[in-house]
C-alpha positions in Angstrom: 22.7 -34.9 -16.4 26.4 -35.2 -15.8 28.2 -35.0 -13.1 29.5 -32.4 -14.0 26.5 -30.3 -15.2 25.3 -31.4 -11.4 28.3 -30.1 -9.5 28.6 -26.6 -11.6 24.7 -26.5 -10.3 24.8 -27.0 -6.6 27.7 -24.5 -6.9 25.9 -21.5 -8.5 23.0 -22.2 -6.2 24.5 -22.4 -2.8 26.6 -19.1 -4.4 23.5 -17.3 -4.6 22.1 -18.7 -1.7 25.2 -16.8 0.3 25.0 -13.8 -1.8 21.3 -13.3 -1.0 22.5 -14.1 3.2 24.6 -11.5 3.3 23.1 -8.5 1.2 20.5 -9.2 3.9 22.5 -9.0 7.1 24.8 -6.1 5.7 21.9 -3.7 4.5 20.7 -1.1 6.4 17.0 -0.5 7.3 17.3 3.0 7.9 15.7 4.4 4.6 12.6 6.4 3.2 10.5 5.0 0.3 9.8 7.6 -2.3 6.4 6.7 -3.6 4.0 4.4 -1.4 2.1 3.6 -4.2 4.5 0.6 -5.8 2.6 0.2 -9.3 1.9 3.5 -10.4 4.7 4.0 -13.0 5.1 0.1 -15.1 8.5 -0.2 -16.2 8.9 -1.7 -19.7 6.9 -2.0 -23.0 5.9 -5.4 -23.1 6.0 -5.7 -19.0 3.8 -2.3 -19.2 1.7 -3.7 -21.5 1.0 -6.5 -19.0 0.1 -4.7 -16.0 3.7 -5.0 -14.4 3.5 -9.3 -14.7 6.8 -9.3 -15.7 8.7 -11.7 -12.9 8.5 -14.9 -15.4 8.6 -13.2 -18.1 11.0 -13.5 -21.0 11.7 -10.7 -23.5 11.9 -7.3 -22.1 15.3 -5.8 -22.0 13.7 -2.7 -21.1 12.3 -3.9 -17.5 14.2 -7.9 -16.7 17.2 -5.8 -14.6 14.0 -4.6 -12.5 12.0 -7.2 -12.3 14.0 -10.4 -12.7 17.2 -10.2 -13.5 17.6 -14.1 -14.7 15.2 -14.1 -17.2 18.1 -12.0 -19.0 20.1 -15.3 -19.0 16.8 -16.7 -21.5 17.0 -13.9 -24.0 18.5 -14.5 -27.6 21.3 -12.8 -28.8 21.9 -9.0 -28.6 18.9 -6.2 -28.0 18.0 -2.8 -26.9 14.4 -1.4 -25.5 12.9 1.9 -24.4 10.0 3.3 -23.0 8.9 6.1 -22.5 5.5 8.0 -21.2 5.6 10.5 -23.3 2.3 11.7 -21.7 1.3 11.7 -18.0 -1.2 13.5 -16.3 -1.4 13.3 -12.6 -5.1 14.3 -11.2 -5.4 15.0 -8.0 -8.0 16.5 -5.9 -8.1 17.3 -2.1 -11.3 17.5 0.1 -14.1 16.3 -2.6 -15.8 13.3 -2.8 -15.8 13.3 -7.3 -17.1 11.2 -9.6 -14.9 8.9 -10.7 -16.3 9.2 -14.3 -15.0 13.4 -14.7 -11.8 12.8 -14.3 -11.4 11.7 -18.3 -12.9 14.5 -19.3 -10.0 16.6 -17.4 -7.4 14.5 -19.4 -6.4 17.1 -21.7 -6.7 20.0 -19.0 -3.7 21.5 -16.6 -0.3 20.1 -17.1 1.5 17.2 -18.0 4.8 15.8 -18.9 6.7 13.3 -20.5 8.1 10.9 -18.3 11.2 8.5 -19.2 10.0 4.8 -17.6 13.1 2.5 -18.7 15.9 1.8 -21.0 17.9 -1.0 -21.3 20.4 -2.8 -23.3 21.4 -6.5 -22.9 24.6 -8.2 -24.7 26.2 -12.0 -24.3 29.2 -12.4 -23.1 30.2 -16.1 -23.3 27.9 -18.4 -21.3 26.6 -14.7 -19.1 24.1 -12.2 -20.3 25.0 -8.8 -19.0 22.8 -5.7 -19.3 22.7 -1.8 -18.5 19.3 -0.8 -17.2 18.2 3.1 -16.6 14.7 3.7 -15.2 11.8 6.2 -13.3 10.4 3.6 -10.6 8.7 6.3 -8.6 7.3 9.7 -9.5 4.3 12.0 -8.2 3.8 15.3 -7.9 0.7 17.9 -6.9 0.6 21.8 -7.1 -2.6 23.2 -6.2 -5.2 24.0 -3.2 -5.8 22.0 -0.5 -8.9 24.8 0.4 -10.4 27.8 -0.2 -12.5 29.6 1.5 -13.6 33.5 2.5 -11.8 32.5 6.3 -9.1 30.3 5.0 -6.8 29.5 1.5 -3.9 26.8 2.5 -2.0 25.7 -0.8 0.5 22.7 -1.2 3.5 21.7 -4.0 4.5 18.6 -3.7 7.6 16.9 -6.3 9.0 13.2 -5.6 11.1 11.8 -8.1 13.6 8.7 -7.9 16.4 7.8 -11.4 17.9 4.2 -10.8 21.1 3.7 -12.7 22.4 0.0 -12.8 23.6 -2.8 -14.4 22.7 -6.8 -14.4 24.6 -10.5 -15.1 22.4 -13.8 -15.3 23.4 -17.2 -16.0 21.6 -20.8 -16.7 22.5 -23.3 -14.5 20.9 -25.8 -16.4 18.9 -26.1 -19.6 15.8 -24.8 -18.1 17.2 -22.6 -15.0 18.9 -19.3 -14.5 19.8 -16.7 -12.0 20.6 -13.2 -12.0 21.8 -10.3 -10.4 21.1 -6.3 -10.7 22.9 -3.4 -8.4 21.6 -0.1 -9.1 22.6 3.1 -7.8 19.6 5.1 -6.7 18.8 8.7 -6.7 15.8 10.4 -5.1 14.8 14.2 -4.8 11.9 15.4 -3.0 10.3 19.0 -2.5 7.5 19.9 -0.3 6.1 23.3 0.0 2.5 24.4 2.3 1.1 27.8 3.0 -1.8 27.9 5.2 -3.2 31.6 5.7 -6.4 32.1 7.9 -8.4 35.0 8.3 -9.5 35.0 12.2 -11.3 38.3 12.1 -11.1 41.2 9.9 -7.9 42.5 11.5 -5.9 39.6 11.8 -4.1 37.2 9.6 -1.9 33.6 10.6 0.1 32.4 8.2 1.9 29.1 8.5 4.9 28.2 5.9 6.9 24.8 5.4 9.2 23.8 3.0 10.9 20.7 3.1 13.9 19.3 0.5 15.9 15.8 0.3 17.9 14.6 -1.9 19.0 11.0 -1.6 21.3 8.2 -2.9 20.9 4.2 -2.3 22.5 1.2 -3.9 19.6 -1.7 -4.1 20.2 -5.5 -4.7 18.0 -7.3 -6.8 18.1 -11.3 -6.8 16.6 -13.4 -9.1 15.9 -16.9 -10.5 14.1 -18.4 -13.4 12.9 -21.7 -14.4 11.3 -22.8 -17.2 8.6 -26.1 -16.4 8.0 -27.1 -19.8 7.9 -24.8 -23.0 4.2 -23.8 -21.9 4.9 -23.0 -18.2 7.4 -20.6 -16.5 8.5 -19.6 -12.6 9.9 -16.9 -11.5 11.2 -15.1 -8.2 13.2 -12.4 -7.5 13.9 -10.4 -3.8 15.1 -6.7 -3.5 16.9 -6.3 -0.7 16.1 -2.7 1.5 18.3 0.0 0.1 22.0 0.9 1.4 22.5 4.4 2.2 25.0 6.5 0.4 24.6 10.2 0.9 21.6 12.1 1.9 21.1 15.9 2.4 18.0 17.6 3.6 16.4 20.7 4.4 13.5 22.1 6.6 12.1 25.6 7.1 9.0 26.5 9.5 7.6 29.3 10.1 4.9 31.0 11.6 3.2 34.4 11.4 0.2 35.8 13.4 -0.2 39.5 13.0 -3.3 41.9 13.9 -3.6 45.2 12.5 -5.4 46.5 16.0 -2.3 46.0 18.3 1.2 46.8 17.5 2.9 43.4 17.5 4.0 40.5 15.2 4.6 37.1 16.8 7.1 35.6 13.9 8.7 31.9 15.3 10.8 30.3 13.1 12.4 27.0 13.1 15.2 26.6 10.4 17.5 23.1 10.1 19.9 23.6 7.5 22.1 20.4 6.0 20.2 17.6 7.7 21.2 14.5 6.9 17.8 11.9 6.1 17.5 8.1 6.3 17.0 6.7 3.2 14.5 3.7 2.6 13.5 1.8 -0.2 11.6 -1.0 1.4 12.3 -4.8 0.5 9.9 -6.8 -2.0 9.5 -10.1 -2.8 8.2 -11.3 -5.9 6.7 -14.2 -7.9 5.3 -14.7 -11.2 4.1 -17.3 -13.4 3.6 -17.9 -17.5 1.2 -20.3 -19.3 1.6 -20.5 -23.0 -1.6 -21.1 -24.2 -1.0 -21.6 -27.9 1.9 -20.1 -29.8 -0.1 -17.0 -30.2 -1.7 -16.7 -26.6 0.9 -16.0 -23.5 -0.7 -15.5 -19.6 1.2 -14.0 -17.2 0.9 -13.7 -13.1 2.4 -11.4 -10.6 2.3 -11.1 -6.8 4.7 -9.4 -4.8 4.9 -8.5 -1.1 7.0 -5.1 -0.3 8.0 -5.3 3.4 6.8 -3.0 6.5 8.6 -0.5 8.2 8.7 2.0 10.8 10.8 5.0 11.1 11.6 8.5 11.5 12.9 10.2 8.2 15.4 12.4 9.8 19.0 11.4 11.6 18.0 13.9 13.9 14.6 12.6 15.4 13.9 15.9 16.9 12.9 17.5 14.0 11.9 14.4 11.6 8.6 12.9 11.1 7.3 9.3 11.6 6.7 7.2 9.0 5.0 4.1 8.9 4.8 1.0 5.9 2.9 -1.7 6.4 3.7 -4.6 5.1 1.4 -4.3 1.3 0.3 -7.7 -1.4 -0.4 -6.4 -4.8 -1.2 -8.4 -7.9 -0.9 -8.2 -11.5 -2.3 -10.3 -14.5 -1.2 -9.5 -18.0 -2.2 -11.5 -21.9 -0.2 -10.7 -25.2 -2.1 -12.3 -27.6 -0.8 -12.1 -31.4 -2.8 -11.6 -34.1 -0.6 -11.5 -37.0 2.9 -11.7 -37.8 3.3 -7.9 -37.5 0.8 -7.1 -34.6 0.3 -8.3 -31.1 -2.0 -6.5 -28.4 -1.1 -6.5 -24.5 -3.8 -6.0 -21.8 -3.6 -6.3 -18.1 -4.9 -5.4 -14.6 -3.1 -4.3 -11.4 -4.0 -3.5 -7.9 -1.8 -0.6 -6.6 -2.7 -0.3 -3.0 -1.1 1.7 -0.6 1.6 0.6 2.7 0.3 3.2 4.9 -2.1 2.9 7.2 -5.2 5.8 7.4 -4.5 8.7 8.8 -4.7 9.5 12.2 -6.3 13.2 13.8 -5.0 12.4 17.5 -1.8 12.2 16.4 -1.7 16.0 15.2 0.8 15.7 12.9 2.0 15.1 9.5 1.1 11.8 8.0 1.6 10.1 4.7 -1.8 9.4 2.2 -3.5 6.1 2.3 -5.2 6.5 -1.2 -5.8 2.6 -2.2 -5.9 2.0 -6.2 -6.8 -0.3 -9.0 -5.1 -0.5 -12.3 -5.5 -1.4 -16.4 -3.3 -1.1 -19.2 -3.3 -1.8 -23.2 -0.9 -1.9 -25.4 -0.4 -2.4 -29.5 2.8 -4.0 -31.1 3.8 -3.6 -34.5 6.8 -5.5 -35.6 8.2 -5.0 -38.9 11.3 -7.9 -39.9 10.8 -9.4 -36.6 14.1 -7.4 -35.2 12.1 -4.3 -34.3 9.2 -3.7 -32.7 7.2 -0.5 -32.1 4.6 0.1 -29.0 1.9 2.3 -28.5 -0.7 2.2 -25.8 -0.9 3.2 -21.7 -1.9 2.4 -18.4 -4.3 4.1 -15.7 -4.7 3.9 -12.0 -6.5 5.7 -9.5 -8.4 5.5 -6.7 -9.8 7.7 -3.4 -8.4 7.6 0.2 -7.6 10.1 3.0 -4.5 12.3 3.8 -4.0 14.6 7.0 -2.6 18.1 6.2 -1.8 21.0 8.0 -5.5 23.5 7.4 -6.8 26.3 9.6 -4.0 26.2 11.4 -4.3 22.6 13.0 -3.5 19.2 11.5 -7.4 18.0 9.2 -8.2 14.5 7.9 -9.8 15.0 4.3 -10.5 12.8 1.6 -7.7 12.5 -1.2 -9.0 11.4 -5.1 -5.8 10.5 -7.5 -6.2 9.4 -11.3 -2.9 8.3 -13.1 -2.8 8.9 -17.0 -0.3 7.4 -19.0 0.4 7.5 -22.8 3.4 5.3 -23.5 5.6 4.5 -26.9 8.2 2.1 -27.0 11.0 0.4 -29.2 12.6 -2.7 -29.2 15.4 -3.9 -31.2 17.0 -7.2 -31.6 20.6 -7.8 -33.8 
């Protein structure tokens, strides 16, 4: 190695190395994670396909700008990648121990939706790669009973969505090394929306109400570096830096009604905050990954990442927010693509998908996020056809039971929370 080729190294490294410095000192912690469950939507086809072990992995335009942006830099010539769940079924069940084994059954029941997961398009531009990446990182929703009873019926609608809109540039800094670089512009909405009615006696009635709307934008950084160890063995690593707050609006109505037919009165406090403003957090991660080539038709892939913990209270105005707490969460992911033929490959993989918050707490007697810890598998097939375009079918699951704390009867209940994940995804890749 030249001089050179050793000078233009150092360079880029100690760049990065101040680049990473000061996103860090300049970004704000003051921010609300959308989805506590990190690895329930996989972004990608092929990273999809391998349970989300996509840090070291080269090839997926669809998910490298979310994962690691320097692996970008490896990719040959021009392509273009989508994917897309066109089927997802969230089931969720509040206050029943189930058997884990029904919820298949209920696959085709209630509703479901199509979900967009990722698109992205990567193009060289002299010695960088540059890329445009459009994604769904977090979604979850639930519209249904929390309990029913004669004496009490207390229902709950819950929506959370985030759309991250960004762009990417990587570079080699050597043969075998390359960093990278993503900024996207985040947007989040969430709705929330409980009625708890209970029937004290046969002439009276309580009725609580809540409704609760955000909408939020963030800019998040995401840092990466690549290095290939020989042409069986890859590294990567990549750090998001905690999101920086760009507009946030909020809204929060409570009411409650206690009337009783026998005596002539109705009691009706309400509490009614009107363009709130919200602190928005998308907590931190760190993440590494390794590759092992096995044989030219066998590739391994490992992931662990660390997402940071956090404490806060959602609102600007403390008064009126709630406390939130994230702890500090490891999950894992461990993905194969094995080809069989020319024209067909099959991806399998395993994730854990465990939750940041802690479990619930009843002393505290208020509202608390769920603790519902899960497990993960997914399975793809790959048909390629000229070997410029590929075509992916296949999907991922992951559920698990936990605990939650929700307003019932009038007074704040700890009750067991069961969530299954369905996801039917397609995909396309094209390379020119």
């Amino acid at each position: 190695m030249d001089k050179r080729t050793q000078s233009r190294r150092a360079k880029a490294k100690k760049s990065l190395t101040l680049l990473i410095l000061a996103s860090l000192l300049a970004t704000s912690k003051e921010s609300k994670a959308a989805y506590s469950n990190y690895n329930s939507i996989l972004i990608g086809d092929l990273a999809a396909g391998l349970g989300g072990a996509a840090t070291a992995v080269v090839g997926d335009s669809s998910s490298a700008s979310f994962y690691n942006p320097a692996t970008l830099a490896f990719m040959e010539g021009n392509s273009f990648s989508a994917a897309v769940g066109i089927y997802k079924k969230f089931d969720t069940v509040f206050g029943e121990n189930e058997d884990f084994t029904k919820a298949p059954l209920r696959v085709n029941q209630g509703f479901f939706r199509s979900l967009p997961a990722s698109t992205g398009n990567v193009i060289r531009a002299g010695k960088y790669t540059v890329a445009l990446s459009i994604l769904v990182p977090d979604y979850d929703e639930f519209k249904g009973d929390l309990k029913k009873q004669d004496e009490n019926a207390t229902t709950l609608s819950v929506r959370d969505e985030s759309l991250w809109v960004g762009g990417s540039v990587a570079q080699n800094i050597s043969e075998n090394e390359s960093v990278g670089l993503s900024a996207y512009y985040t947007a989040r909405s969430f709705s929330r929306s409980l009625n708890d009615r209970t029937y004290p006696s046969a002439t009276r009635v309580q009725l609580y109400t809540e409704e609760k709307t955000l909408v939020e934008n963030g800019i998040v950084m995401i840092f990466g570096y690549f290095k290939k160890f020989s042409e069986d063995f890859g590294f990567g690593a990549s750090l998001r830096t905690p999101a920086v707050k760009v507009a946030s609006h909020a809204n929060i109505f409570r009411s409650t009604t206690d009337v009783d037919t026998s005596i002539p009165s109705i009691n009706r406090p309400t509490e009614n905050f009107v363009d709130k403003t919200s602190r928005v957090v998308i907590p931190g991660k760190v993440a590494v990954g390794l590759t092992y080539r096995q044989d030219p038709t066998l590739l391994w892939s490992l992931d662990v990442t660390l997402h940071e913990g956090i404490s806060y209270v959602d609102m600007e105005d403390e008064s009126i927010g709630a406390r939130v707490d994230h702890k500090a969460v490891w999950n894992a992911s461990l993905g194969l693509e094995k080809a069989f033929k020319d024209w067909l490959k099959i991806r399998l993989g395993g994730f854990t998908n465990f939750s940041s918050h802690h479990d619930p707490n009843p002393d505290l007697a208020q509202l608390q996020e769920d603790k519902v810890d899960m497990l993960g598998f997914s399975a793809n097939l790959v048909f390629i056809a000229g070997q410029k375009i590929s075509y992916t079918f296949g999907g991922y699951y992951t559920g698990g039971r936990g605990r939650s704390i929700q307003r019932i009867q009038q007074q704040y209940e700890v009750t067991t929370k069961t969530q299954h994940i369905f996801t039917m995804l397609v995909g396309t890749s094209f390379h020119f």
